[in-house]
N, C-alpha and C positions, 0 to 999 in steps of 0.2 A: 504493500500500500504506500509505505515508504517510499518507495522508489517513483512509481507512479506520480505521485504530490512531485518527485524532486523533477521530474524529466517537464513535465507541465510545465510546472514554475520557469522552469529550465529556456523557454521558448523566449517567455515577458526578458528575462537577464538578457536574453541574447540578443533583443533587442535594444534595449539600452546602451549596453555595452556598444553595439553596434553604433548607436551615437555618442557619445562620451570617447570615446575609445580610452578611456581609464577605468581599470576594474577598481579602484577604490568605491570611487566618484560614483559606477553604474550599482557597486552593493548599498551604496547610501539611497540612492532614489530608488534602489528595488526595494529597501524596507521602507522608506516613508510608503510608496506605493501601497503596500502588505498591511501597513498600520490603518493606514487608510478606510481600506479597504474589510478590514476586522474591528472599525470604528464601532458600528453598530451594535457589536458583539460586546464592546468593551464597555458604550452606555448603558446599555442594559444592564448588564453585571453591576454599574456602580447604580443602576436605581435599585436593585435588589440590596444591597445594600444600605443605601438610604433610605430604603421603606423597611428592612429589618431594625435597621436604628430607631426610627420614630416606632415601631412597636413596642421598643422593652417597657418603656414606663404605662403602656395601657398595659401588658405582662404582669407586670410587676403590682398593678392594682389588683388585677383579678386573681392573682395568689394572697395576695391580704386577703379578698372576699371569700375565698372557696378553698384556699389552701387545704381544708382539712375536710374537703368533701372531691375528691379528685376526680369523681365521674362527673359533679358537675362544672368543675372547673374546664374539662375535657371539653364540655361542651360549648361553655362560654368561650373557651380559647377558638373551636371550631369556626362559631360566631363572626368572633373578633376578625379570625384569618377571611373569611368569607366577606365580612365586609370590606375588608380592605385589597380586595382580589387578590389573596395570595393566598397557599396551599402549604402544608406542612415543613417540606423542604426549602422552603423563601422562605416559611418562617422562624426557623432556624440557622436563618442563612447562609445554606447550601448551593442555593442557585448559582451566587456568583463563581462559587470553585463548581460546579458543571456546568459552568460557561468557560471558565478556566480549562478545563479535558476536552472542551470542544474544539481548543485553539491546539491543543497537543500535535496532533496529526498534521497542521499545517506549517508547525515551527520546527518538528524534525524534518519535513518534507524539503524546508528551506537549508536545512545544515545539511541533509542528503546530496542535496543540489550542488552546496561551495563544496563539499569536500570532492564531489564528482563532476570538477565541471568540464573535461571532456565531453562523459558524456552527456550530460546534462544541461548544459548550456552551448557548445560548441557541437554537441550532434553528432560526434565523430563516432567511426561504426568501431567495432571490438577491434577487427583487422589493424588498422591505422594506429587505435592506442597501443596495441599491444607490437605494433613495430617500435612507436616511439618508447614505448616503456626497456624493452631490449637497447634499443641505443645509447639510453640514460644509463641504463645497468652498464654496459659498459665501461662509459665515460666514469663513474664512479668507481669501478673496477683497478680500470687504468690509472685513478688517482691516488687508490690505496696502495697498489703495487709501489709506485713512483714514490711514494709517502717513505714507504717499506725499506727500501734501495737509498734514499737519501737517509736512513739512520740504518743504514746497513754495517757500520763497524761498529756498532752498541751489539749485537746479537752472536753468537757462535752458526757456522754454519747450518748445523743441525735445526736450530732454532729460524735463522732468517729460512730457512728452507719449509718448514713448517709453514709460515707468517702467507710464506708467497701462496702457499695451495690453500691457507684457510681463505686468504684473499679471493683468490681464482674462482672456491666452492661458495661465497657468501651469497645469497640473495639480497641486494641491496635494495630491490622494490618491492620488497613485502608489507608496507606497513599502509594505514590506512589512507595515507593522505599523497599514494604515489601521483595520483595526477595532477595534483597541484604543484609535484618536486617536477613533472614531465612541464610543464604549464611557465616555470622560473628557469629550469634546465635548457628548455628548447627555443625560451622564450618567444614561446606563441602570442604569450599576453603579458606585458608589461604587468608587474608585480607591485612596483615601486608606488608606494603612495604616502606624500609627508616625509619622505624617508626610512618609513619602514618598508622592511620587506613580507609583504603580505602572506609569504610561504613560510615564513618561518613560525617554529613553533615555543614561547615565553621558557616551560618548561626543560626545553630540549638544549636552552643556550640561556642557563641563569643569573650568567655576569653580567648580561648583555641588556642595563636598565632600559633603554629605549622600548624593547619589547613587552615590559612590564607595564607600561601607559594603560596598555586597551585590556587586560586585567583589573587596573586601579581602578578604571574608570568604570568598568563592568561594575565592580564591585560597588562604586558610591551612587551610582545610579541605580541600582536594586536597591540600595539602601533607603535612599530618599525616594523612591517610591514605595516602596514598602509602608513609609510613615505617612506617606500622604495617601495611600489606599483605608476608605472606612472600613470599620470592624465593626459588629457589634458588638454593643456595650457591657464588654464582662464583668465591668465593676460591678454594675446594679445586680448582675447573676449571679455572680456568688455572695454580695450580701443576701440577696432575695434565699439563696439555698441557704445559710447560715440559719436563716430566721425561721425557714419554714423548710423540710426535707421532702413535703409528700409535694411537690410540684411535679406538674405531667411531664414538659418537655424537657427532660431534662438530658445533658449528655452520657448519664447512664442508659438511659431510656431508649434514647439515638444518636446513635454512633455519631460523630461528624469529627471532621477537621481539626486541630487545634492550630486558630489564626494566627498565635500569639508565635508560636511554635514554627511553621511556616515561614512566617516572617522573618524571622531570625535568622534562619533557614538557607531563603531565598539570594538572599546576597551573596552568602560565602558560596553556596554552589555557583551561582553565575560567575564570582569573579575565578573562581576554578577550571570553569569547562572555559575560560576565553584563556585560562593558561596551556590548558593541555591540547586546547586546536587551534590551527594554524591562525596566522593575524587577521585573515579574510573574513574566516569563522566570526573572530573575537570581535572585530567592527561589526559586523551585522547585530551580534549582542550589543553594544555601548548604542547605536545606533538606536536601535528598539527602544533599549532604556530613557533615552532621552527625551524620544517620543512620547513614552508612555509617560513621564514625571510633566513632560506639557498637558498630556492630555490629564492630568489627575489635577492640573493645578487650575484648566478648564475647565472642567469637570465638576469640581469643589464651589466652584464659583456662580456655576450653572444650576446647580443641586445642591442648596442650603443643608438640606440636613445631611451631608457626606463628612460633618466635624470627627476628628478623630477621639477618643475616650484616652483622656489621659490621665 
């Protein structure tokens, strides 16, 4: 399904790119595009949210009232949820995170996509990549040997003789992100963006602060969106459960998410996965983010009650 999302997508990059001709530049306007585009998706989630909010304190009445009668509370809550056209899981404010697993599918389809943009973007059939992939294998081949041979009086025969045939038998294009190394190797497509080299991976070259940027910035952009994304108001929930145990909805009762938890969460893996894939990848993330903390700060200002519970 994966793949399918990524070859799609794959078409809209290749056209961009085809104007821009800077793959930095074509991954920034393909995610505003994509944000764009999952706008709808993203205000709803925040009315769901904001109409969870403005429930707890009518919640929180009707367990004063019924607290210790839980089948009529059950009802009254039914009520409440009906008048306000919303259904159990909005009312617990679940909606937004399964609107959240709705966008799943199309944000791996997009990292399918950079990690594979031969084929996914440039179209190229198996035949063709996998010539180019053989001649990189090479050229990497050839650099280790030469590598080898320039510290060749460090070694005992036995030893450089070794080096050369583990050299000869290595699979140098095994790893996930070969067509982006064929993409900087063969330079099909200009890599260079700002300075960084978009092929490269943070993780893989740790001295090398430069690369560290589109991590950093992953990371402070989940952050600060995370704080400006509304929650409902847990404070008034667990005083309300201190006071009174027999309340219907509670999260013994139904399972759900913990926001506070997620939250936390959500930044340190983003700024993770922009160290461990390539810079292409990591833009698209910082990218997003950026988006998404405009869109929450619109958002916020659109939709009154999105205050966060502090």
């Amino acid at each position: 399904m994966f793949n399918a999302i990524a070859s799609l997508m794959g078409y809209l990059m290749n056209f961009i790119y085809g104007i821009t001709q800077n793959y930095g530049i074509a991954i920034i306007l393909f995610t505003i595009f994509v944000k764009l585009l999952l706008l709808p998706l993203t205000i709803k989630q925040q009315k769901s949210l904001a109409k969870t909010q403005e429930l707890q304190p009518l919640v929180q009445e009707l367990q004063r009232k019924y607290g210790n009668d839980q089948q009529k509370f059950a009802e009254e809550y039914q009520k409440l949820l009906k008048e306000k056209n919303m259904n159990m899981m909005s009312g617990m404010g679940c909606s937004g995170c399964l609107i959240q697993l709705i966008q799943i599918p199309i944000i791996f389809g997009m990292l399918y996509m950079m990690a594979s943009p031969l084929t996914n973007i440039l179209k190229l059939d198996a035949t063709e990549i996998e010539k180019y992939k053989q001649e990189v294998q090479e050229m990497k081949k050839q650099e280790a040997i030469e590598q080898i041979n320039a510290n060749a009086s460090k070694y005992t025969d036995s030893e450089l003789n070794e080096l050369l045939k583990n050299a000869e038998q290595t699979d140098y294009m095994s790893g996930r992100y070969y067509e982006i190394e064929i993409l900087d190797r063969k330079n099909i497509i200009d890599m260079n963006f700002l300075g960084i080299n978009l092929c490269d991976i943070a993780m893989y070259d740790k001295t090398n602060w430069v690369l560290w940027i589109i991590p950093v910035l992953s990371f402070v952009c989940t952050f600060v969106m995370t704080k400006l994304t509304p929650t409902p108001n847990m404070n008034q929930e667990k005083k309300a459960k201190a006071e009174d145990k027999s309340m219907v909805p509670t999260e013994e009762n139904f399972p759900m998410p913990n926001m506070k938890v997620m939250n936390a969460m959500m930044p340190i893996m983003t700024g993770y996965v922009a160290a461990i894939v390539p810079q292409g990848v990591g833009l698209y993330w910082v990218v997003s983010n950026i988006i998404s903390v405009i869109q929450q700060v619109v958002l916020k200002k659109k939709l009154p009650n999105t205050k966060k519970d502090v």
